[in-house]
FIDOSE-692366 format. One line per 4 residues: their letters; for each residue y, x, z of C-alpha. Coordinates in steps of 0.001 Angstrom, whole numbers. Layout:
a	Y:X:Z; ...
***
This chain:
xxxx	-9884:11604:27272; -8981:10215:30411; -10161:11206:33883; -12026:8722:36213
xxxx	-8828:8800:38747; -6319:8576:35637; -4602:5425:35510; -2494:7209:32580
xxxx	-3293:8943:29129; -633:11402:27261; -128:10073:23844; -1146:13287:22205
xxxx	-4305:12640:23880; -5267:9478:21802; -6580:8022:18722; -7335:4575:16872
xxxx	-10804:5311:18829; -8893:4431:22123; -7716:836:20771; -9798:-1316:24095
xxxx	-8064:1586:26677; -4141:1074:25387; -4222:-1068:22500; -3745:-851:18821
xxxx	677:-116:19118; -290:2883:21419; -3764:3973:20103; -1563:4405:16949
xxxx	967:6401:18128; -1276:8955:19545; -3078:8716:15881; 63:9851:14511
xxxx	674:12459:16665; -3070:13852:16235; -3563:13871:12216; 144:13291:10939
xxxx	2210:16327:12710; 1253:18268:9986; 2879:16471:7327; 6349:16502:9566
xxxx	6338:13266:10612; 7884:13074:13919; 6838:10685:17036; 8274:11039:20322
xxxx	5825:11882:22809; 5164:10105:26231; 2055:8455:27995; 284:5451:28188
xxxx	-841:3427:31792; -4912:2117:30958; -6233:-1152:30696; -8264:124:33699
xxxx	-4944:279:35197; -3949:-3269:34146; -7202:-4772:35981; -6418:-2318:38900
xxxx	-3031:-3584:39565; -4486:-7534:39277; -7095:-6203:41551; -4971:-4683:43668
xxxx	-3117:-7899:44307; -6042:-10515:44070; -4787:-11521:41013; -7490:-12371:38653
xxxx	-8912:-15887:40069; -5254:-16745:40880; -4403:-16576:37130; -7948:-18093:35945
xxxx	-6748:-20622:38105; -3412:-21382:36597; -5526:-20899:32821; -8467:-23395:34014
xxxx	-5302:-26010:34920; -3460:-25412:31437; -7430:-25891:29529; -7929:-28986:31664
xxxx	-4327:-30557:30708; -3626:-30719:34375; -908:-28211:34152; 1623:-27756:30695
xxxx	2530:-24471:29173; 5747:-23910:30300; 4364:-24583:33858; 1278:-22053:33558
xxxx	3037:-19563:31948; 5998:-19209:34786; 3643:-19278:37877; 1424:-16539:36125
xxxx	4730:-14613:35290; 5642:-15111:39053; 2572:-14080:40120; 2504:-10470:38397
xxxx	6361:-10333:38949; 6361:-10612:42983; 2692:-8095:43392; 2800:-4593:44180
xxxx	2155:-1181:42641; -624:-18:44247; -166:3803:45670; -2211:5347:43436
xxxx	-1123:3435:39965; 2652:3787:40961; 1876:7646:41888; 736:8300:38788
xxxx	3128:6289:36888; 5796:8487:38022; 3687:11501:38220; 3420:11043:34316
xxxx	7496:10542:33699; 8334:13344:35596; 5876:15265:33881; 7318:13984:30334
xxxx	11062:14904:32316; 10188:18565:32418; 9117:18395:28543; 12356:16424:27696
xxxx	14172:19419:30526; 16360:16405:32244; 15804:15058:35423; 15902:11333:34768
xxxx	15234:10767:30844; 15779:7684:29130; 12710:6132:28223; 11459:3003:26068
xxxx	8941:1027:27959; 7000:-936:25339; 3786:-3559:25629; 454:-2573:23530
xxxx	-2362:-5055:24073; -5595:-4839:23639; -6311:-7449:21484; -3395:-6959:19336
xxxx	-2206:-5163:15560; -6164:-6283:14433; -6421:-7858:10979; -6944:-11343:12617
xxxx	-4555:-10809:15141; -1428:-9894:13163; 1615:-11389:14431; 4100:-8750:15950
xxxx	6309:-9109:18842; 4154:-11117:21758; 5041:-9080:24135; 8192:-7260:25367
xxxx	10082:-4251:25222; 12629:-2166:27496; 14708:120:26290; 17038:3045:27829
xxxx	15247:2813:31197; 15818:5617:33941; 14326:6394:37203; 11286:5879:39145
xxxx	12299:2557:40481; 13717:1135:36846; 10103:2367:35134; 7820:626:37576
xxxx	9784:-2776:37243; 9718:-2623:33629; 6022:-1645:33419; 5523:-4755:35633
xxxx	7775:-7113:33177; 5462:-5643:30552; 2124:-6625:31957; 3988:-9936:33145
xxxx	5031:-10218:29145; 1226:-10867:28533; 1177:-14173:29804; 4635:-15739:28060
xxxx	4300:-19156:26729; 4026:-17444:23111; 1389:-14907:24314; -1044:-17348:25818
xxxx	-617:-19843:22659; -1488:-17634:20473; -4670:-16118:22339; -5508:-19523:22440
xxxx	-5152:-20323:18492; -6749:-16878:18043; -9775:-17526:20274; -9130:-14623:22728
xxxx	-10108:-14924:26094; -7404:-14264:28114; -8812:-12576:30761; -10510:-10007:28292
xxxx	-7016:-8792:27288; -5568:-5876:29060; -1864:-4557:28218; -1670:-1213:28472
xxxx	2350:144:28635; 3713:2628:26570; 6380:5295:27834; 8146:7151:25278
xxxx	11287:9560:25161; 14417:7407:23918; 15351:8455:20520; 19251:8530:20721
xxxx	19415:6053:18174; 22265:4280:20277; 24397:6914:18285; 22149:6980:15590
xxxx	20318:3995:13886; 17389:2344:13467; 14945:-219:11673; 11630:-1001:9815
xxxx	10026:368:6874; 7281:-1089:5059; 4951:1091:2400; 4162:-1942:-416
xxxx	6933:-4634:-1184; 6895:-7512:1610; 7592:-10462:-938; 5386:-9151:-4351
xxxx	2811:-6962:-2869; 4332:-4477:-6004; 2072:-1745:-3963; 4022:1289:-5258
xxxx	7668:700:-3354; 8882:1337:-34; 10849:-1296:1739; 13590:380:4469
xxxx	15823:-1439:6528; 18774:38:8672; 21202:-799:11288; 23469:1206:13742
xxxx	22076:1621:16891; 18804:421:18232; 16566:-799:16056; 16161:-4210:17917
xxxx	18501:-5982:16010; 16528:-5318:12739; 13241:-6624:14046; 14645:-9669:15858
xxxx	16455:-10483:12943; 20478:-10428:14640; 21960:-8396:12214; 22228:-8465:7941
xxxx	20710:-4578:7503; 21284:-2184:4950; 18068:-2353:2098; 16512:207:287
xxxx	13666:558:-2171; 12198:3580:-2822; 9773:4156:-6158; 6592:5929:-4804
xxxx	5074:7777:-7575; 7749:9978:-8195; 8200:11136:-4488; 5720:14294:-5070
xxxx	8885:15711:-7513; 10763:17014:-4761; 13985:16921:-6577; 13909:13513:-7722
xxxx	15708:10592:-5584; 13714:7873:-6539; 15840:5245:-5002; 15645:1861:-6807
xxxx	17713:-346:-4729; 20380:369:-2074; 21486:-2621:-555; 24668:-2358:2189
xxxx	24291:-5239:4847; 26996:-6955:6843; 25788:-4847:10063; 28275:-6732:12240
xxxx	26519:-5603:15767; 24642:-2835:17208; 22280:-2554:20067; 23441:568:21688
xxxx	22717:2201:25725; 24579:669:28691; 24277:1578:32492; 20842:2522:33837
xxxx	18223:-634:34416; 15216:-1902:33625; 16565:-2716:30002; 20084:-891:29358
xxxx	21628:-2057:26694; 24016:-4201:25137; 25494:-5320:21625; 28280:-3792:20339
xxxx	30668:-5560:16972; 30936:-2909:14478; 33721:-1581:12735; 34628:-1874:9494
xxxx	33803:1501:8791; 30046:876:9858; 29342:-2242:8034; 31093:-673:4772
xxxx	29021:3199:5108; 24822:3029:4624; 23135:3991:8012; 20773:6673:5805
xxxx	22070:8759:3549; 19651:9247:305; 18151:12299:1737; 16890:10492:4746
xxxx	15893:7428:2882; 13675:9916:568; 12594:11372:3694; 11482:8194:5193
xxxx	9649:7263:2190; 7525:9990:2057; 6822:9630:5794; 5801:6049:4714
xxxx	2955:6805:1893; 2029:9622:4213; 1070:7655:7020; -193:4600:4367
xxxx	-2399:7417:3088; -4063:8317:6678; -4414:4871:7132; -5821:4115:3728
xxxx	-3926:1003:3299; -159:-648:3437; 1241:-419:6749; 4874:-1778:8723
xxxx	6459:1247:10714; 9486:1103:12791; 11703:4035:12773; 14561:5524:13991
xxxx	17433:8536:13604; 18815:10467:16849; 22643:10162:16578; 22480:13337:18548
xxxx	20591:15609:16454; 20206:13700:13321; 16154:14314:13520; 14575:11113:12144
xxxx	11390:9638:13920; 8163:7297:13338; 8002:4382:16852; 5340:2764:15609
xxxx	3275:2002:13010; 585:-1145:12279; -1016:-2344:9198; 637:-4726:6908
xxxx	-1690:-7926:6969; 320:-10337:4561; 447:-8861:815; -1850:-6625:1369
xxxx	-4672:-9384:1858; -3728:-11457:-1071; -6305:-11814:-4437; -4914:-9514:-6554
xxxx	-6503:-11105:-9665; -4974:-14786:-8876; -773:-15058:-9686; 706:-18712:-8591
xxxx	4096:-19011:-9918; 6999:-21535:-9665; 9492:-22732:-11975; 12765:-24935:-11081
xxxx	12774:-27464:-14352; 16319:-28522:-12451; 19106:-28273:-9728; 21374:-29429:-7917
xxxx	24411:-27994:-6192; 24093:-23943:-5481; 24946:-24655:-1548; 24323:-21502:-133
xxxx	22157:-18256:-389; 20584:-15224:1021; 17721:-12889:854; 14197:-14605:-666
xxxx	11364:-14518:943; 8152:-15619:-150; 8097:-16905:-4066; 8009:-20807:-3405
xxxx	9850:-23673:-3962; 10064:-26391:-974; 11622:-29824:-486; 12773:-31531:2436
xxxx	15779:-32570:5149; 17387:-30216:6616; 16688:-30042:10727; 19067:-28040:12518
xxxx	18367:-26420:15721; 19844:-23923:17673; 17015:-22694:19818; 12825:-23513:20252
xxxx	13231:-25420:23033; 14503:-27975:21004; 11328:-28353:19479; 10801:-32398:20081
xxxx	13887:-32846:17791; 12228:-31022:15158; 10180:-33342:12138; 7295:-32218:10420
xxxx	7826:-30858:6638; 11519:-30461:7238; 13657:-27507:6843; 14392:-25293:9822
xxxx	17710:-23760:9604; 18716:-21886:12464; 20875:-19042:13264; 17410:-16806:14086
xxxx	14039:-16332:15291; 12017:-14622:17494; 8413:-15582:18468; 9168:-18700:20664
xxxx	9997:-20334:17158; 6662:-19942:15531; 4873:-23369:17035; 8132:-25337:15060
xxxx	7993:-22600:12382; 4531:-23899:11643; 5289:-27550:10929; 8533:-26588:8504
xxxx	8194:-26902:4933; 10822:-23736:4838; 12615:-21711:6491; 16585:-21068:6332
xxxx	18505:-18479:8736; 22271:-17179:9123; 20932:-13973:9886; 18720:-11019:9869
xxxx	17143:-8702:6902; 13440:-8904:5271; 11661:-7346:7733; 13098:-9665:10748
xxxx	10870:-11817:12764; 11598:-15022:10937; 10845:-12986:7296; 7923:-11694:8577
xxxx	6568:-14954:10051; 6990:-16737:7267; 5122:-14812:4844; 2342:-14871:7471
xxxx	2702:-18378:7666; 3132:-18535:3356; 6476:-20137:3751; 9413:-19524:1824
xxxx	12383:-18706:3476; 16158:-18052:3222; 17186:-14598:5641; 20464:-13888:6507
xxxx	22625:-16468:4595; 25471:-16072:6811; 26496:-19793:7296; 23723:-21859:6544
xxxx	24164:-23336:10083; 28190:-24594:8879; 27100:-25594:5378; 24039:-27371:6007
xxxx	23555:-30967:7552; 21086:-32610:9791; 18659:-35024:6898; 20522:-33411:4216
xxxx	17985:-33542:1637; 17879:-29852:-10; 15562:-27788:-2355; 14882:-24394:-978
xxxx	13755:-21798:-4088; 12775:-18548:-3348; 11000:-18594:-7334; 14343:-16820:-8958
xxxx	13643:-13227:-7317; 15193:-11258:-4222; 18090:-13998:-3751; 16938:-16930:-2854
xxxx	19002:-20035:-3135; 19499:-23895:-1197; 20467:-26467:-3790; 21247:-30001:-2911
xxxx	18927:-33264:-3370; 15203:-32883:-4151; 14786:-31040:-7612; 11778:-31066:-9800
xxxx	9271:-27715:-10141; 6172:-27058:-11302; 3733:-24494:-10004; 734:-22763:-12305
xxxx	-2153:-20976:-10821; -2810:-17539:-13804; -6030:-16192:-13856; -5143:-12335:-14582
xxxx	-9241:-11511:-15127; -8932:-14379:-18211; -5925:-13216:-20037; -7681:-12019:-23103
xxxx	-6644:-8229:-24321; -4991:-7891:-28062; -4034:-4932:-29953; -978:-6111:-29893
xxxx	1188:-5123:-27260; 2694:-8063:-25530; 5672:-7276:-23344; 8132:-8811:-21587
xxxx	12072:-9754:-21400; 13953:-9050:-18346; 17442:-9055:-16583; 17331:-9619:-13233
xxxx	16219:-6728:-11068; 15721:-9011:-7998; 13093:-10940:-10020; 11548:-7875:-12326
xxxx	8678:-6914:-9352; 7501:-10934:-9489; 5621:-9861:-12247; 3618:-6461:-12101
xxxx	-5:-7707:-11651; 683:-8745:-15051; -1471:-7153:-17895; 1832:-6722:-20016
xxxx	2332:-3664:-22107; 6098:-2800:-20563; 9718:-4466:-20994; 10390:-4915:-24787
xxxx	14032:-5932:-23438; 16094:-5114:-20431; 19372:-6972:-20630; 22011:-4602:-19142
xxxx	24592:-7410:-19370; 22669:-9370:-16524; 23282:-6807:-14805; 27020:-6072:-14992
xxxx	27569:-9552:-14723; 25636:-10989:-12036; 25374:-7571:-9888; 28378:-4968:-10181
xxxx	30684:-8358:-11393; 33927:-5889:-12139; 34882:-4771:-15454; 33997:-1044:-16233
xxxx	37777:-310:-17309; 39271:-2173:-14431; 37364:262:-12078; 38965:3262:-14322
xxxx	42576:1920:-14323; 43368:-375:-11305; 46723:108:-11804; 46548:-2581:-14893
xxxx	44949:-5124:-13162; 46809:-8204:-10660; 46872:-7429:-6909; 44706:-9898:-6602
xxxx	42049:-8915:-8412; 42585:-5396:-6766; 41666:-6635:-3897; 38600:-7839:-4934
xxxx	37502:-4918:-6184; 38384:-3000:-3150; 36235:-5843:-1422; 33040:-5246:-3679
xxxx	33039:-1454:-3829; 34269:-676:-182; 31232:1089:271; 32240:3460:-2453
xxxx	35071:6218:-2230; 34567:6618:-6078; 35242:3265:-7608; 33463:4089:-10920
xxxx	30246:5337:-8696; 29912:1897:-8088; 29100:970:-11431; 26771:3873:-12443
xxxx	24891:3566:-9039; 24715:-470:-9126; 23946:136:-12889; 21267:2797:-12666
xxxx	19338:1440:-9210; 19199:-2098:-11390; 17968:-575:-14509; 15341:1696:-12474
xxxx	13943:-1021:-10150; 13238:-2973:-14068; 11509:248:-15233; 10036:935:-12122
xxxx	8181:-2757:-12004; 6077:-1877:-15268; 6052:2286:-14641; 4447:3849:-17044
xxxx	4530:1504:-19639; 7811:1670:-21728; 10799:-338:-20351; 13574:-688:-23790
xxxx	17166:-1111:-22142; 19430:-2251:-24110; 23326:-813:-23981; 26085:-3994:-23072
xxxx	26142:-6636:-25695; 28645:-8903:-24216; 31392:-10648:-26794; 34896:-9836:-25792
xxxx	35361:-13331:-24394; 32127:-12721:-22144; 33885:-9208:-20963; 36738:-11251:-20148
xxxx	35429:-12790:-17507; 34822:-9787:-15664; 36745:-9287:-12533; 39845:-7924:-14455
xxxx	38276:-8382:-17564; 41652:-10425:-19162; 43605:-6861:-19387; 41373:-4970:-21507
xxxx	39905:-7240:-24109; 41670:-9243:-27092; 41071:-12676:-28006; 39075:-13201:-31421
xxxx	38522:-16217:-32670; 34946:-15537:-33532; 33807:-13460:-31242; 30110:-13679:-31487
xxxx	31284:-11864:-34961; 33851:-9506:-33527; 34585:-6487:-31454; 30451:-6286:-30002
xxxx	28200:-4007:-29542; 27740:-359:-31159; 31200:-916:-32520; 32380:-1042:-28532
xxxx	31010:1810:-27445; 32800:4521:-30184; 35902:2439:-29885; 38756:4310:-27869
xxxx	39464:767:-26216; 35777:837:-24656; 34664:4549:-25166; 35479:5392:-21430
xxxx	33507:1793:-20136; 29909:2817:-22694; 30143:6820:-20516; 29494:4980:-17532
xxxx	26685:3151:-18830; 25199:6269:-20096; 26009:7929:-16870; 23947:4673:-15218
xxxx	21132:5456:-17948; 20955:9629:-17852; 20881:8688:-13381; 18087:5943:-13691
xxxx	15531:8742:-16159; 16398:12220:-14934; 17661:11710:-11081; 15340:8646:-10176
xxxx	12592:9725:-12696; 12270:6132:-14663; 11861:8336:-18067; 9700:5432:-18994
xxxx	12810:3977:-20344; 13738:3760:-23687; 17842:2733:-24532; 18143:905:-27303
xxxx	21567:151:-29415; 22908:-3880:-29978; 24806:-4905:-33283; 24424:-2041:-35318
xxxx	26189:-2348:-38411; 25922:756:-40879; 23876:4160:-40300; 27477:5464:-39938
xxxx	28296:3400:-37159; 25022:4933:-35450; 25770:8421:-36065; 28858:7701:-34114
xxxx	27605:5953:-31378; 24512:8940:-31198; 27174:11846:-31098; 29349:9896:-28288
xxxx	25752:9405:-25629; 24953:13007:-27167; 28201:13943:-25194; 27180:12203:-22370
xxxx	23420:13906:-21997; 21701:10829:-23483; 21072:13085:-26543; 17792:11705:-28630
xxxx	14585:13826:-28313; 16191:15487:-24989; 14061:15030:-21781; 11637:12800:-23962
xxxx	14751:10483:-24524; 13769:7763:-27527; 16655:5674:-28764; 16112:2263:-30583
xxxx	18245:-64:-32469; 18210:-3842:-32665; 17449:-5260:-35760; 19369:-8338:-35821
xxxx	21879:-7738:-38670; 20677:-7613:-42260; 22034:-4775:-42683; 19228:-3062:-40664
xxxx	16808:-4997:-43322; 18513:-3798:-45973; 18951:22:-44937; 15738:279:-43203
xxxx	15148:3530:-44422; 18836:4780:-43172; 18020:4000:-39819; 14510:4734:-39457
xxxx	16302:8259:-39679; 18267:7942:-37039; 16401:5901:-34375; 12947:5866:-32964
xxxx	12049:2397:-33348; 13401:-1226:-34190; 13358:-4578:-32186; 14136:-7425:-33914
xxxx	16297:-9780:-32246; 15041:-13103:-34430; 18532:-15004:-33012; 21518:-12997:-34325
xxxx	18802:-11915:-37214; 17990:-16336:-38043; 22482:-16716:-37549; 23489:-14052:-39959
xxxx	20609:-14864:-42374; 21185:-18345:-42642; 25085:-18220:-41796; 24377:-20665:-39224
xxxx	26258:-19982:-35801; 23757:-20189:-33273; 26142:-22118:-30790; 27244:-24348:-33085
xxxx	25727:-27984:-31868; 26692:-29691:-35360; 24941:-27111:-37410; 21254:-26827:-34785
xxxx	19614:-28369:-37208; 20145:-25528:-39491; 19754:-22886:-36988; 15626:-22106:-37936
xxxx	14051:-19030:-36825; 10886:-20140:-39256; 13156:-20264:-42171; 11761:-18375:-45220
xxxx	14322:-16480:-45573; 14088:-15224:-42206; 10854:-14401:-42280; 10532:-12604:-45396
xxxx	13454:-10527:-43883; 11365:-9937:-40743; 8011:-8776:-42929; 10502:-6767:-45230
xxxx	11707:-4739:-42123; 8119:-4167:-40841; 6839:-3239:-43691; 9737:-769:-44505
xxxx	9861:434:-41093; 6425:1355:-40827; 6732:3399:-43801; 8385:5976:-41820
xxxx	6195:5717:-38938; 8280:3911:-36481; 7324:604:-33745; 8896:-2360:-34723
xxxx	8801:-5130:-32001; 10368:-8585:-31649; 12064:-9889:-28106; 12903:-13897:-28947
xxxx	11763:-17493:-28318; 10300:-18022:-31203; 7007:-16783:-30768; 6439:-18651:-27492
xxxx	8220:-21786:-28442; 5592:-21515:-32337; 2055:-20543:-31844; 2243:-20551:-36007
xxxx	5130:-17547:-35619; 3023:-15660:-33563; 274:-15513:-36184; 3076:-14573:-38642
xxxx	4117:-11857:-37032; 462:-10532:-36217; -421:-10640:-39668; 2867:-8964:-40903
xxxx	1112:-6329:-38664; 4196:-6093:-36025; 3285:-3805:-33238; 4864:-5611:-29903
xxxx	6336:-8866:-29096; 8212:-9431:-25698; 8416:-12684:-24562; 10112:-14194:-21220
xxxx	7289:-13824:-18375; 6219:-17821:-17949; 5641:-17730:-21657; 3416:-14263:-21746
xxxx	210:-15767:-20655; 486:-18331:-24060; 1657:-16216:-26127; -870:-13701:-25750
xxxx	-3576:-15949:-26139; -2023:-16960:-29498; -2156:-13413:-30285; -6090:-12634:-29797
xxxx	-6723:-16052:-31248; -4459:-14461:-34801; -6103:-11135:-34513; -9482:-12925:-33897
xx	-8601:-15532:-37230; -9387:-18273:-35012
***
């Protein structure tokens, strides 16, 4: 602890015990260094000045009645914000160091010089108040920062802008909506060695997903350079997602999303000042390469549930990697007060019943849906232009927004990642919001009326005119249980986490289409031969994957981190993926799609599924999928997932399509690999038996099963009235299957609308004793009360 003459503490010297003498940012860096050395996490070391050397420096300088003073004015209306806040500011920024405070001050840097061995070191100067980082006190950034600061002289004037910091017109607003008095808040200044993370980069890291509270990811974001960018929200970051429970397998890289930003500036080191630095435009070789390689993003992670671990709950870090020595570090690290204080037995969902326009889009924060004009401003001083319930849309934020941020219905920004200010604010403040949408500021215009929905997972989107949405409030602790298993259908990766406080019994289908489509966008063969495709689709392509030297690594990394982030959402419960099942005109429309498929005439009939993937026109496009699959189970660890095989027309067909994935390590039984096979064909009625040989289990896919039944096409608008899923015919095909599948011991699920669309289908299939039926997520909670209430005979 501190000596009675010590107006400075080393940070190896504290703990969180030491939170009222240099507040909860430096308390918790000397935490870190105390109890988390040992599991390699790295902090740079420095020193702290007191809060006794706060009050000593107002002392010092009669400064305490002056600025009760200036308060009592502000209280009494006699004085506005803006006008309090500058003559306190003045006041601290004209007094003196004191002898004593400044000779110990620099006393302490030159002492951290000789541990650093360099006679002026670069040094971030940070602010750590007292009253801050507490669970009612959560809001980051109220006070300031320096960066790359050198000298004697340089140090003391940015220690002073620190303590000065405590009184900006954000700082004393919020004390005062926080009921802190403000003269019973010291800020104590942090000194730390400069991670060369000019050369390097830098960002923020949560340990629990910032827009689902799913609590078992890790949320990285990365720039070049300083990490200052990332926080304030300048820049569109690289994003990862890291899948904690497989980090103790030390040769697993359980990376479930890797996002590459725009990145178009850095924050790097200038000449020697109080705060040295400047932004720098990136080339194109920096905003195409990620800022971490995986190894470092593993590394990260672990550092991440390490540190949530010590802390015993879900915490926001910042971070940083020397440029010089490639040594990754931990600046800071809070607790995360958003997610991790929601009910986690209450789920409040939103559905968009319609749209309008698509006008723009960017990352989703939050899981609302919000109405309103649009109100475009380009900085918080223009706050008296701004209308209560609008939509902000600005280019960014940082905390002089928050007062207008507070009377917005939503959020929109050009720039900045998910764990920038105006992201972070607005889950604090339960807003949605649109982050880094690159030109929402161009698009968008002033009383535009626009629907902002952040409802359709990690994209969020601004549509035009005021669309309809409703909202339900799910009661997890009522959801009765049933023996049989109720799962879901999913497709969209970005949306997949939404959903894991449900009490759902896995995926019963993963569309890997949705995927393709939506996500990697390029036809599999046009990333093998580029040669056959126009120039300008080349360039596309050369567009999409410039992050990638190896054009097909695009696909089987795209491929595998979307299939793994699905598996990971419902982890350890079984995820069934099923292999492509586009129809050649759907494969068509793939970025260079038109030179490697034929045109049928009946292509929901034709060249589909299993029959693809043996096929030498295809065979080439189904090894990357399996390369996608075998990368997502045995590299990332998802073995939770199950691939199952669309359109599968004879038991020969399957033996070929089993001996081609043998060939490309998806072989059945190996590594706990199960393979299923859609039953949609009658065919698979018929030959139950034949493929209950061959494949692990069944799931019925009651469209294609109702169209080939009835020989109704199901897209056929003159012949809908024909198109019945309740038909006899298709039912007694559906109990025939069960009945003969369970004969050899195999599941047999179904994945349609039927069962949530006919509460009488339901009972039919839980009385022809089928063991799972996955349903789309807003339909789980009826359908599995339809289920108890047909197991119960109600």
């Amino acid at each position: 602890m501190e000596s009675n003459q010590s107006f400075t503490l080393e940070l190896s010297r504290m703990s969180n015990l030491d939170v009222d003498k240099v507040g909860g940012k430096n308390a918790s860096l000397g935490e870190m260094i105390q109890h988390l050395h040992a599991a390699g996490i790295r902090v740079p070391g420095g020193f702290a000045t007191t809060a006794r050397a706060y009050w000593h420096f107002l002392d010092s300088n009669d400064l305490r009645e002056r600025i009760d003073e200036k308060l009592t004015l502000f209280s009494d209306d006699e004085a506005t914000l803006a006008e309090t806040g500058e003559a306190i500011r003045q006041l601290i920024g004209e007094a003196a160091f004191p002898d004593d405070l400044a000779e110990d001050i620099c006393a302490a840097y030159h002492k951290l010089a000789q541990q650093i061995g360099e006679e002026e070191p670069a040094v971030a100067v940070r602010s750590s108040a007292t009253a801050e980082d507490l669970p009612e006190a959560s809001f980051a950034g109220q006070q300031e920062t320096y960066l790359n600061v050198r000298g004697e002289n340089a140090l003391l004037d940015a220690c002073r802008r620190c303590m000065a910091s405590l009184f900006t017109d954000r700082a004393i607003m919020y004390r005062q909506n926080h009921d802190f008095e403000h003269m019973q808040v010291a800020l104590s200044v942090g000194v730390q060695r400069m991670v060369r993370a000019d050369t390097g980069g830098a960002g923020v890291m949560f340990s629990i997903d910032t827009e689902t509270g799913f609590p078992d990811a890790v949320l990285i974001d990365a720039n070049w350079g300083l990490g200052e960018t990332v926080v304030q929200g300048s820049v569109d970051p690289d994003e990862y997602m890291v899948f904690k429970p497989m980090l103790k397998n030390q040769k697993l890289k359980p990376i479930i999303e890797k996002s590459i930003g725009r990145k178009e500036q850095k924050l790097v080191y200038s000449d020697s000042g109080t705060d040295a630095t400047r932004l720098e435009t990136t080339d194109s070789d920096e905003r195409n390469t990620p800022v971490l390689d995986d190894e470092s993003i593993v590394a990260l992670a672990r550092w991440a549930v390490a540190i949530e671990e010590h802390y015993q709950q879900p915490m926001d870090m910042e971070w940083a990697k020397d440029g010089e020595t490639g040594e990754l570090f931990i600046l800071q690290a809070r607790p995360e007060t958003v997610q991790s204080a929601k009910q986690p037995g209450a789920l409040k969902t939103y559905t968009l019943k319609d749209k309008g326009e698509l006008l723009i889009s960017g990352l989703s924060v939050g899981d609302a849906i919000a109405t309103g004009p649009v109100c475009k401003l380009d900085s918080a001083s223009q706050i008296d232009k701004f209308k209560d319930n609008a939509i902000l849309v600005t280019g960014m934020t940082d905390p002089d927004w928050v007062p207008i941020m507070k009377r917005a219905a939503a959020i929109v920004t050009d720039h900045g990642g998910r764990t920038s200010h105006a992201a972070i604010v607005s889950r604090e403040l339960g807003l949605p919001a649109i982050i880094g949408s690159g030109n929402a500021t161009q698009t968008l215009e002033n009383d535009q009326e626009v629907t902002v929905s952040c409802a359709e997972g990690d994209e969020g989107f601004v549509y035009a005119g005021t669309a309809e949405f409703e909202t339900q409030d799910v009661e997890l602790e009522r959801i009765p249980a049933t023996k049989t298993r109720i799962m879901l259908n999913l497709a969209n990766p970005a949306a997949a986490l939404r959903w894991w406080r449900l009490p759902c019994d896995g995926v019963g289908l993963a569309r890997m289409e949705f995927i393709i489509n939506n996500i990697i966008k390029i036809h599999p063969l046009a990333l093998l031969y580029p040669e056959k495709i126009k120039d300008n689709e080349r360039s596309q392509i050369e567009s999409i994957t410039a992050a990638w030297q190896d054009k097909t690594s695009y696909f089987v990394d795209t491929l595998a981190y979307g299939i793994a982030r699905i598996a990971a959402s419902q982890y350890p419960n079984p995820v069934i993926v099923r292999m492509s099942d586009f129809k050649t005109n759907e494969y068509a429309q793939l970025i260079g799609g038109t030179e490697f498929e034929p045109h049928e005439a009946n292509p929901m009939l034709g060249w589909r599924g299993a029959s693809r993937y043996y096929s030498d026109a295809y065979r080439e496009g189904f090894a990357l999928e399996c390369q996608a699959i075998k990368k997502a189970r045995e590299e990332i660890g998802l073995d939770n997932i199950i691939v199952m095989l669309p359109f599968c027309r004879t038991p020969q067909e399957a033996d070929k399509v089993l001996e081609i994935m043998a060939a490309n390590a998806l072989k059945r039984g190996e590594h706990g690999l199960q393979i299923y096979v859609m039953a949609e064909i009658p065919a698979n009625v018929e030959l139950a038996d034949k493929f209950a040989q061959r494949f692990d289990g069944f799931s019925i896919g009651s469209n294609d099963l109702t169209q080939l039944v009835l020989g109704v096409d199901r897209d056929s608008e003159r012949l809908e009235e024909l198109f019945d899923e309740k038909h006899e015919a298709v039912k007694r095909s559906i109990s025939r299957l069960i009945a003969g599948v369970h004969r050899y011991e195999r599941k047999v699920g179904l994945c349609g609308q039927a069962p949530s669309d006919y509460p009488e289908f339901a009972r039919f299939l839980v009385e022809s004793g089928i063991d799972s039926i996955s349903v789309n997520p807003d339909s789980f909670v009826a359908v599995k009360c339809q289920v108890a209430e047909a197991e119960t005979g109600e």
